[in-house]
TIGUVEX-729800 format. One record per residue (C-alpha): x, y, z. Coordinates in steps of 0.5 Angstrom, whole numbers. Each point is the difference from the previous one (the first is absolute). Layout:
% TIGUVEX-729800
{{X; Y; Z}}
...
This chain:
% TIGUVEX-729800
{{22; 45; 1}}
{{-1; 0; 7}}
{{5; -1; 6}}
{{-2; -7; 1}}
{{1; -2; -7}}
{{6; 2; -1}}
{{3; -2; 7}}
{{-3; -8; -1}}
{{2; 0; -8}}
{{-7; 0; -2}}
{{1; 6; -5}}
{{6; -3; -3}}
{{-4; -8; -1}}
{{-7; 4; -3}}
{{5; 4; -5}}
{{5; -5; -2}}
{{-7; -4; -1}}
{{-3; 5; -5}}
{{7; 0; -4}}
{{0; -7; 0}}
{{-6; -1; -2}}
{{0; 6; -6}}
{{1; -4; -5}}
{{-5; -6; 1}}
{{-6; 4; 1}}
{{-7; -4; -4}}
{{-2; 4; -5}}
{{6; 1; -4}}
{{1; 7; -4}}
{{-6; 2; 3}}
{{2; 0; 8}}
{{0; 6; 2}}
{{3; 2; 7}}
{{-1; 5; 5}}
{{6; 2; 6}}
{{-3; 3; 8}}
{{3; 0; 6}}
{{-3; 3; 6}}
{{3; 3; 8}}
{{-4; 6; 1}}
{{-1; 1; -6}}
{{-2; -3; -7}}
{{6; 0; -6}}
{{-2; -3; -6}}
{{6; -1; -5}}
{{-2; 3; -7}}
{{4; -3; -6}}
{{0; 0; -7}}
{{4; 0; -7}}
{{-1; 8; 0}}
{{3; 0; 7}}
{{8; 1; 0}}
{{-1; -3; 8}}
{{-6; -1; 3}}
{{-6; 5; 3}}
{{-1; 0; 8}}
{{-7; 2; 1}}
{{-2; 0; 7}}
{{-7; 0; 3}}
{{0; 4; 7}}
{{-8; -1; 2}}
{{0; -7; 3}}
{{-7; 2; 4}}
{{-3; 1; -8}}
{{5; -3; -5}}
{{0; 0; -7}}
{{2; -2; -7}}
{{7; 4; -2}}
{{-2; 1; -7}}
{{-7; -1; -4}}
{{2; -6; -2}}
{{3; -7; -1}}
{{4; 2; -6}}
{{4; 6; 3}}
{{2; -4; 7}}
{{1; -7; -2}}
{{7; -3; -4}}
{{0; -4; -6}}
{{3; -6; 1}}
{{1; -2; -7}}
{{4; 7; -2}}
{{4; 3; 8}}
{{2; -7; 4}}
{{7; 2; 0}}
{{-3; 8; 2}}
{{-5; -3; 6}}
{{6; -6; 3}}
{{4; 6; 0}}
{{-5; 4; 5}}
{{-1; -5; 4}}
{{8; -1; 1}}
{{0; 7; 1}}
{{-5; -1; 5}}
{{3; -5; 4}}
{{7; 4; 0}}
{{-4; 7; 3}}
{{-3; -6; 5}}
{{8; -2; 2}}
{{2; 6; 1}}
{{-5; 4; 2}}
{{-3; 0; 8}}
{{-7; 1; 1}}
{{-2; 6; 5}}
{{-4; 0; 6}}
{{-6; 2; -4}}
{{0; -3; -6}}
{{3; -7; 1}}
{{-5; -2; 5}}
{{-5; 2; -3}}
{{-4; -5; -5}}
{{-6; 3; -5}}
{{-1; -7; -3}}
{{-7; 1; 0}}
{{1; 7; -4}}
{{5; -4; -5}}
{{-5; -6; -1}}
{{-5; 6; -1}}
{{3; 4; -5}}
{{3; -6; -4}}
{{-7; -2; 0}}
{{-3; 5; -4}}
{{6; 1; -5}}
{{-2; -6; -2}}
{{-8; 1; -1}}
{{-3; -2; -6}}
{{6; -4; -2}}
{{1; -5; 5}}
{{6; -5; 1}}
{{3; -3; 7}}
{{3; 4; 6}}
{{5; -3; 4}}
{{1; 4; 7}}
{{6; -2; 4}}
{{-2; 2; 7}}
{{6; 0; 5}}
{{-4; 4; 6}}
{{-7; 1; 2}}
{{-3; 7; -3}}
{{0; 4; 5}}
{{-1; 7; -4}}
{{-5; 3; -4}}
{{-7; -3; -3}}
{{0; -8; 1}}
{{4; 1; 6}}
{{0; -5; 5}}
{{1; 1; 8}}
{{2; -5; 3}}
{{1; -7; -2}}
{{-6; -5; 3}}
{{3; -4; 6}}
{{7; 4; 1}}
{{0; 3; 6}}
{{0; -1; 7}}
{{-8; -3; 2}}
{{-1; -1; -6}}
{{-5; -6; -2}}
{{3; -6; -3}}
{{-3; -7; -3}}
{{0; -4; 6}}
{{-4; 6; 4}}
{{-9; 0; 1}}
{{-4; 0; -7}}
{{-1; 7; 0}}
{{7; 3; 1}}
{{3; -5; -4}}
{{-3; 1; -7}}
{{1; 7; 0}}
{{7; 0; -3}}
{{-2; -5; -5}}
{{-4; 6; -3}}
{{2; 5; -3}}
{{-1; 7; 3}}
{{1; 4; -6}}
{{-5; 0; -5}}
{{5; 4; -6}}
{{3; -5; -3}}
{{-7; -4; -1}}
{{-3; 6; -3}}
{{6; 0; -4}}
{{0; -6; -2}}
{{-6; 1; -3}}
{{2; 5; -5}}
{{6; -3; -2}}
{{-4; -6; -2}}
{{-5; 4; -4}}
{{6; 3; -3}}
{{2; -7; -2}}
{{7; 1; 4}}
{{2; -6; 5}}
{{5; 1; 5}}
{{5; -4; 3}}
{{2; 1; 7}}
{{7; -1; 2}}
{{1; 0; 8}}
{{9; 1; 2}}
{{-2; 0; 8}}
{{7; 2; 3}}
{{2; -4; 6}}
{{-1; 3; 6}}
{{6; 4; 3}}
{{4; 1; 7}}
{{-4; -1; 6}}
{{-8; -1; -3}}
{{4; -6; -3}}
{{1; -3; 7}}
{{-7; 1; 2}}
{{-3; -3; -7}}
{{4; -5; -1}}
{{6; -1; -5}}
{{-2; -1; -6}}
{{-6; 5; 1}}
{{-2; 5; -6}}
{{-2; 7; 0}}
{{-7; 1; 0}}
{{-4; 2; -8}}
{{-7; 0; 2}}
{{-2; -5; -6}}
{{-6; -1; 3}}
{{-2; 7; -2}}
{{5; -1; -7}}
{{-2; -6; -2}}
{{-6; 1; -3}}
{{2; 4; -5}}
{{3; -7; -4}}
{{-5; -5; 2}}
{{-6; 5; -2}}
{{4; 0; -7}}
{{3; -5; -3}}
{{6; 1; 4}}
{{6; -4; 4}}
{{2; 1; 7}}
{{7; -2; 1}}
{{2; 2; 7}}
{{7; -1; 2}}
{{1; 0; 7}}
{{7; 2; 4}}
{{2; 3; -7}}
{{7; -1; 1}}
{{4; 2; -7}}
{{5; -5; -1}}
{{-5; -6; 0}}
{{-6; 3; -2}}
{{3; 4; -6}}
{{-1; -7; -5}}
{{-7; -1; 2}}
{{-3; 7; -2}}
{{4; -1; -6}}
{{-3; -7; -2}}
{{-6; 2; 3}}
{{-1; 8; -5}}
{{2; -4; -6}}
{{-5; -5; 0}}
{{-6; 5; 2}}
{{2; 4; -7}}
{{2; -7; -5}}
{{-5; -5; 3}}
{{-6; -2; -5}}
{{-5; 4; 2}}
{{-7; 4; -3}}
{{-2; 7; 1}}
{{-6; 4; 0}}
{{-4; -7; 2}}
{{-8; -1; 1}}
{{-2; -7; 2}}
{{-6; -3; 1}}
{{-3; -6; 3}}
{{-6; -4; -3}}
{{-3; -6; 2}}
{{-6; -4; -3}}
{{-7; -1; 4}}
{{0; -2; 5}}
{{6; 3; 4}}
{{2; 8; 0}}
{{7; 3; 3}}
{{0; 2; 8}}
{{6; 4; -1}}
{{8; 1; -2}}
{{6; 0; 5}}
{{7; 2; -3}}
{{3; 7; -3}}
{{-4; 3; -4}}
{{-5; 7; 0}}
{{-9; -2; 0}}
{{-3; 6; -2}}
{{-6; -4; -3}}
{{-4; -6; 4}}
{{2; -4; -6}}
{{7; 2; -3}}
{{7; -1; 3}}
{{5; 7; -2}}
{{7; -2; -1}}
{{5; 5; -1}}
{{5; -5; -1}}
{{-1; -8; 0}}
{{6; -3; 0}}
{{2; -8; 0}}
{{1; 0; 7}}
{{-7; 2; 2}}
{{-7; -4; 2}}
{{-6; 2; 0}}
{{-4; -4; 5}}
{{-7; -1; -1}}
{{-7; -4; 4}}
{{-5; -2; -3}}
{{-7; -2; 4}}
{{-6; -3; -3}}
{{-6; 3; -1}}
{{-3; -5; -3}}
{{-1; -8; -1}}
{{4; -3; -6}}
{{-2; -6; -3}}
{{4; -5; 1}}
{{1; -3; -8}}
{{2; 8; -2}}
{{7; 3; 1}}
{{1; 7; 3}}
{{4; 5; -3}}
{{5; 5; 3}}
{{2; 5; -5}}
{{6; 6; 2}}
{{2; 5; -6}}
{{5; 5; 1}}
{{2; 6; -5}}
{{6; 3; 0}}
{{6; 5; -3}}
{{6; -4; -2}}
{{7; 3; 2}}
{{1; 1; -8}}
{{-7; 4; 0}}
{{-5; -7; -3}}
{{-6; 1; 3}}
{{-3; -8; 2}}
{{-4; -4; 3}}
{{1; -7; 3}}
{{-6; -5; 2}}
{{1; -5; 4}}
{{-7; -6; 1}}
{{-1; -5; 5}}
{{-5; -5; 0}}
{{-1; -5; 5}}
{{-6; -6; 0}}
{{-5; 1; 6}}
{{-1; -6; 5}}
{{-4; -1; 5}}
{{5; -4; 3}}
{{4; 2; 6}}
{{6; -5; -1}}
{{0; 3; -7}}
{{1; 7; 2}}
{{6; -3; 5}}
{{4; -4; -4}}
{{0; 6; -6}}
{{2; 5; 7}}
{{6; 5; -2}}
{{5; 0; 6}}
{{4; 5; -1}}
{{-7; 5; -2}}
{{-3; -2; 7}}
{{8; 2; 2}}
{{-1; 7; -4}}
{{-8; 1; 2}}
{{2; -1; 8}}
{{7; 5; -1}}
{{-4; 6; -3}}
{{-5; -2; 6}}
{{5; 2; 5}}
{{3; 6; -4}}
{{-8; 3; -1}}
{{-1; -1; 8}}
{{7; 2; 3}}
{{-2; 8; 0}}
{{-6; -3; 3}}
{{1; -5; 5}}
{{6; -2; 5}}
{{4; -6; -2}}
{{-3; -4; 5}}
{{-6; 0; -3}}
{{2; -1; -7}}
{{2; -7; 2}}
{{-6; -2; 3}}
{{-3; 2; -7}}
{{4; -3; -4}}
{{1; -6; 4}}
{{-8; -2; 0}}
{{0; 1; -7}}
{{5; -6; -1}}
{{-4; -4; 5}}
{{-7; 2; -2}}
{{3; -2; -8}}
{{2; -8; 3}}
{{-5; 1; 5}}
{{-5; -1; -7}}
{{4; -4; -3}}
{{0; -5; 5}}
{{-7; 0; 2}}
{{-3; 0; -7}}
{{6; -4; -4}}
{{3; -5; 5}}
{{-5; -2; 3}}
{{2; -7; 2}}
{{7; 1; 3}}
{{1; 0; 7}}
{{-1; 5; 4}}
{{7; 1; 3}}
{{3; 0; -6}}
{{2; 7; -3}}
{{-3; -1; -8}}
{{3; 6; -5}}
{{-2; 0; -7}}
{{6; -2; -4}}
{{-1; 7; -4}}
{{1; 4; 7}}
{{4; -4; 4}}
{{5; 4; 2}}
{{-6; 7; 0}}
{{2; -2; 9}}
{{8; 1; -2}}
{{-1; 7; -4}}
{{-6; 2; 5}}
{{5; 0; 5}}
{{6; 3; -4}}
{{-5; 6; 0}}
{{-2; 1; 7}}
{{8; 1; 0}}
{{1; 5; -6}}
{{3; 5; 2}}
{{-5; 5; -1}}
{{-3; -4; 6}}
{{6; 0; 5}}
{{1; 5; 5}}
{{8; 0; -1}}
{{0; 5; -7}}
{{-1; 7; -1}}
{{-6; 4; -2}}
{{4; 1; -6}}
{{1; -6; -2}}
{{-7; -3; 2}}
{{-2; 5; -4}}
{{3; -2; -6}}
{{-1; -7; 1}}
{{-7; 2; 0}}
{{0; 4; -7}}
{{5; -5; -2}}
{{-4; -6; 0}}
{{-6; 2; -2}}
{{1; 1; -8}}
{{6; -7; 0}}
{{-1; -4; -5}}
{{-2; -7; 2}}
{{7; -4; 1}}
{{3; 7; 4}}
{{-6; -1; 4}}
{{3; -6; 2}}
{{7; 1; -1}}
{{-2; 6; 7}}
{{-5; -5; 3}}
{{5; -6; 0}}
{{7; 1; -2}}
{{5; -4; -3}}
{{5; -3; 4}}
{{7; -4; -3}}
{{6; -3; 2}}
{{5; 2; -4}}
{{8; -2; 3}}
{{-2; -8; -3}}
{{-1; 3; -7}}
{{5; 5; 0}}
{{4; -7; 2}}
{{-1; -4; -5}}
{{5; 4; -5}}
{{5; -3; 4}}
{{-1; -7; -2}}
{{-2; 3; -7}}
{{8; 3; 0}}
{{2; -7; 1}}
{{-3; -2; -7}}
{{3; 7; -2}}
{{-7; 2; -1}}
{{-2; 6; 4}}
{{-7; 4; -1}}
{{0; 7; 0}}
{{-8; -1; 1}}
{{-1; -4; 6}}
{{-6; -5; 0}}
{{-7; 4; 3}}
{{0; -2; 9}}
{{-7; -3; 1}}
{{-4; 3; 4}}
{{-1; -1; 8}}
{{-7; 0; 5}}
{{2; 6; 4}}
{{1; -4; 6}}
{{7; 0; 5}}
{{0; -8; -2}}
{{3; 1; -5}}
{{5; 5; 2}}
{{8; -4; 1}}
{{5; 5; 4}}
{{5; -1; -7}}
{{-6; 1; -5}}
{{1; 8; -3}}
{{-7; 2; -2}}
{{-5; 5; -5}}
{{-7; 2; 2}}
{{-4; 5; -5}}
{{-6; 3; 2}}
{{0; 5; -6}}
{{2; 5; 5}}
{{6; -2; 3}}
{{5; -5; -3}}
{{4; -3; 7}}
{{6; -4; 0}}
{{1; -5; 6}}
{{7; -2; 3}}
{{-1; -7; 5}}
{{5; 1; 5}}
{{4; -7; -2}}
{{0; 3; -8}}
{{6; -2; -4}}
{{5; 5; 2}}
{{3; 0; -8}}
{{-7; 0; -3}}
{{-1; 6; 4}}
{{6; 3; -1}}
{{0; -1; -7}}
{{-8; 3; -1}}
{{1; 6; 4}}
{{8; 2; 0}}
{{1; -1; 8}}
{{-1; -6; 5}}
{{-4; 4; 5}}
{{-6; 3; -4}}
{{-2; 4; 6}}
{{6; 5; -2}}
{{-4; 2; -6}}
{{-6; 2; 3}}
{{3; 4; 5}}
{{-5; 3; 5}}
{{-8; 1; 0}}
{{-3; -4; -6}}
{{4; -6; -4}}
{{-2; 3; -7}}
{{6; -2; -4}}
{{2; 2; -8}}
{{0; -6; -5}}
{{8; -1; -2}}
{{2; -6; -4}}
{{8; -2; 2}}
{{4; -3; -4}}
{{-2; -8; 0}}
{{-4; -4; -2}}
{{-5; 0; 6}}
{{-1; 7; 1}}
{{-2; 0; -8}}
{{-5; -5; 0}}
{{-4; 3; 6}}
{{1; 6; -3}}
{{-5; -4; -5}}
{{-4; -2; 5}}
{{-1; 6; 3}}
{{-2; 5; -7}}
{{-4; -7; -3}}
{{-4; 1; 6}}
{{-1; 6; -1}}
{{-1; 0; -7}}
{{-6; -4; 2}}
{{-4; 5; 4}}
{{2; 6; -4}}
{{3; 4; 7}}
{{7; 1; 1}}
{{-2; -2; 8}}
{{5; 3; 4}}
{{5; -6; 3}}
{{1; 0; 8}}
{{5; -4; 3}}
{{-2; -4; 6}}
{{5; -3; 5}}
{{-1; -5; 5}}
{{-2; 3; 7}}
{{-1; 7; -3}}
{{-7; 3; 2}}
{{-3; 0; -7}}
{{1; -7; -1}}
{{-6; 0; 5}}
{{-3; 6; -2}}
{{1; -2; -8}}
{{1; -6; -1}}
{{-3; -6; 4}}
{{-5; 4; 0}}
{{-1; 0; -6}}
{{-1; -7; 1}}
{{-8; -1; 0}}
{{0; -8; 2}}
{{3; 1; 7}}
{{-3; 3; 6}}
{{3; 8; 1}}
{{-2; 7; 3}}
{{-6; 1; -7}}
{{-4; -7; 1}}
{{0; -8; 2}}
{{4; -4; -5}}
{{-3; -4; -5}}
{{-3; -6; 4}}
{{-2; 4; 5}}
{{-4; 4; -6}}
{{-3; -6; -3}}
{{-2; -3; 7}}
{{-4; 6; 2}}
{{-3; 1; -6}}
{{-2; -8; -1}}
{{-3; 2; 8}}
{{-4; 6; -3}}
{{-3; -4; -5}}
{{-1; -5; 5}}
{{-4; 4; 3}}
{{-5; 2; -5}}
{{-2; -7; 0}}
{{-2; 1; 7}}
């Protein structure tokens, strides 16, 4: 492993996360698993039954890597029958990495891309899922990439002219798409785990706190989305408070529901015909989407377009066919049918108008165009298509109304709020790193409807008045170890009290708000101390969930992991004081409805949009 991995923990995280994850592998007895690590050179480790140990096989060639043995049988460790054995590697391998200190040569060295090579050709012609824990960019051997988009001194940023500022949203080095595409004809689908250390001693001053060490996951990225992949990037990797989120994080990627081996096709009846597919997945044919892996968090975004007047008495159908793999070897095929009635009626096409598709389509729009466009530019778009979408309304379905009236669809009304929340998602701001952009990016476009909607808009809860309701419950001596569910708030400041304590998942982040007037024994009892600053110490407020004894610690434990539940992500907590720095930059910034440094509040929004439309008129 290289330096920087074991400096920041991130060896150690991915390696406990393997163990972890041993026995809840999908497929039961016929899981087969292969080990490698990589600096300079790349190490596979070889267990079986026949072994008293283990085989330590090394690939020196990085320029031109190679499979350690002719097949997958000889290299990959049967679960079923050498668990005990394989744990015992992987302990082995945590101790040596202890113990052990890199050398100048080797321990900065990082052959990712030589390890993603080799791994890929051990596992041709049986396919299966390879999960890369990249802690550093790879800077040695075939797929090495040289310097980090946007690092550096004159380097281009987001907010710089149209020309400069999109080059660090493409990738430079063409390796790992060329790879993807083998992988994926090999029926291999590759999950791409990102623990960026935080950046140290005097670059941390001039980056900022908080900052990460550049991956270069513009050039990585690929890799995943081309196959069916996840892109988990944890930015500022810091071992103490991200350890249980890539153990969450490795568990559910190799138990959740999922397909393998998937070939899906969209049909449509007369008259309408397929543009084209958005989301993770390999195209090698015009009409066929591959997927190595498909699993229950994924989405395939497909437009449809006409080619053809469709009679208004007749239906039209849309038809989507997948034929996959089960993890217990089944091959099935699952058929899903849409009809819908045809109109010649405007008002009938509004009034059946999905929101949160409309939310979606405009989300996958933005991540399509952000290697191409600058921000500036993608909100004016997805700007004028909300108001070309009222505009039509208004002009061909509420013909009577008053002109100075805002006229809004029942269906679509709040399309405005969430179109604003877009132009100040995180992909569109010009506070993150390009990692991080990057991953958003690669992240949105395969999210399943309600996470898109949970990354556009967040949810917003106040939890101190639930978490005291238990106290006029003891005293009828009936204490719930479940508190109720808080409400959900409109993201605005308004409804945010000096003495509340507050939760906001975005399904990246989970943040915990501390007012300033806070109950000062609620907030002992929630986090061990009456100054919650003195766990987070200096840079980032990241904190470790620790349930106290008391009621009220237990339950908002509860809430915590009940929110977390519901979006099958860990969502590492941060802990947010009033008057910090990233109370701004986190937090009421996260709050879309009020004015900020991303964009106008949501009045505002709603004005301009109703003058654009005005002006149509004209």
């Amino acid at each position: 492993a290289s330096r920087n991995a074991k400096m920041s923990g991130a060896f150690h995280a991915a390696i406990e996360a393997v163990i972890g994850c041993v026995t809840s592998l999908a497929g039961g007895d016929r899981a087969r698993v292969i080990v490698a690590t990589y600096d300079r050179h790349v190490h596979f480790y070889r267990v079986s039954p026949d072994l008293e140990g283990h085989q330590l096989l090394v690939v020196p060639d990085i320029d031109e890597p190679y499979a350690p043995t002719s097949g997958l049988s000889e290299l990959a460790c049967d679960v079923s029958k050498c668990s005990e054995k394989l744990v015992e590697v992987l302990q082995g391998l945590l101790e040596a990495a202890s113990s052990a200190q890199p050398t100048a040569a080797a321990g900065m060295a990082s052959a990712g891309g030589a390890a993603v090579e080799s791994t890929i050709a051990a596992m041709k012609g049986n396919g299966g899922k390879l999960l890369w824990f990249c802690a550093s960019m790879p800077d040695v051997g075939i797929g090495k990439v040289t310097s980090a988009p946007g690092a550096g001194p004159g380097a281009p940023s987001m907010s710089a002219d149209h020309k400069d500022a999109m080059k660090i949203m493409q990738s430079s080095v063409k390796h790992y798409t060329d790879s993807a595409k083998i992988a994926a004809e090999h029926q291999i689908c590759v999950h791409l785990l990102t623990l960026a250390g935080p950046v140290a001693g005097a670059a941390a001053g001039a980056a900022g706190a908080g900052s990460s060490l550049p991956i270069g996951l513009v050039n990585l990225a690929p890799l995943a989305t081309n196959t069916g992949g996840d892109v988990r990037h944890y930015p500022a990797f810091r071992y103490e408070v991200d350890r249980e989120q890539v153990l969450s994080d490795v568990r559910w990627i190799v138990s959740r529901p999922q397909g393998l081996e998937a070939l899906m096709r969209v049909r449509c009846s007369a008259g309408l015909s397929v543009i084209d597919y958005s989301g993770s997945y390999c195209r090698r044919t015009p009409v066929d989407v591959d997927l190595p892996c498909v699993d229950c968090d994924k989405n395939i975004f497909v437009r449809l377009r006409y080619d053809d007047t469709l009679q208004e008495s007749e239906e039209c159908c849309v038809q989507a066919a997948a034929l996959y793999t089960s993890p217990d070897g089944t091959r099935r095929i699952r058929v899903h049918t849409l009809s819908l009635p045809c109109t010649s009626v405007l008002g009938n096409v509004f009034r059946g108008a999905d929101l949160e598709i409309n939310v979606k389509h405009r989300l996958v729009e933005t991540c399509q165009m952000l290697p191409v466009k600058p921000p500036a530019q993608i909100k004016e778009h997805i700007t004028s298509r909300c108001v070309d979408t009222l505009y039509a309304y208004r002009k061909f379905c509420a013909t009577n109304s008053s002109s100075g009236q805002l006229i809004l669809p029942e269906a679509l009304k709040l399309l405005p709020l969430y179109t604003l929340a877009l132009n100040k998602a995180m992909g569109l701001r010009m506070e993150p790193e390009i990692d991080e952009r990057v991953a958003w990016m690669h992240d949105c476009l395969s999210l399943n409807v309600d996470s898109s909607m949970d990354t556009v808009y967040g949810q917003l809860m106040r939890v101190d008045d639930v978490l005291l309701e238990s106290d006029s419950a003891a005293a009828d001596g009936a204490v719930p170890d479940v508190p109720r569910k808080p409400s959900p708030l409109s993201l605005s400041s308004e409804g945010i009290d000096a003495t509340g304590i507050y939760l906001f998942a975005n399904g990246r982040d989970l943040l915990c708000y501390v007012g300033k007037r806070a109950d000062p024994s609620l907030v002992h009892d929630l986090f061990g101390t009456d100054d919650p600053d003195t766990l987070c110490g200096n840079g980032p407020r990241l904190w470790t969930l620790m349930e106290f004894d008391s009621v009220h610690s237990k339950q908002f434990t509860s809430i915590v992991l009940h929110t977390r539940t519901e979006r099958c992500k860990h969502m590492r907590l941060r802990l947010l004081r009033h008057g910090s720095r990233e109370e701004t930059l986190r937090f009421f910034d996260s709050l879309i409805e009020d004015r900020s440094t991303a964009g106008m509040s949501y009045v505002e929004y709603l004005c301009h949009v109703h003058r654009q439309i005005q002006n149509k008129f004209v």
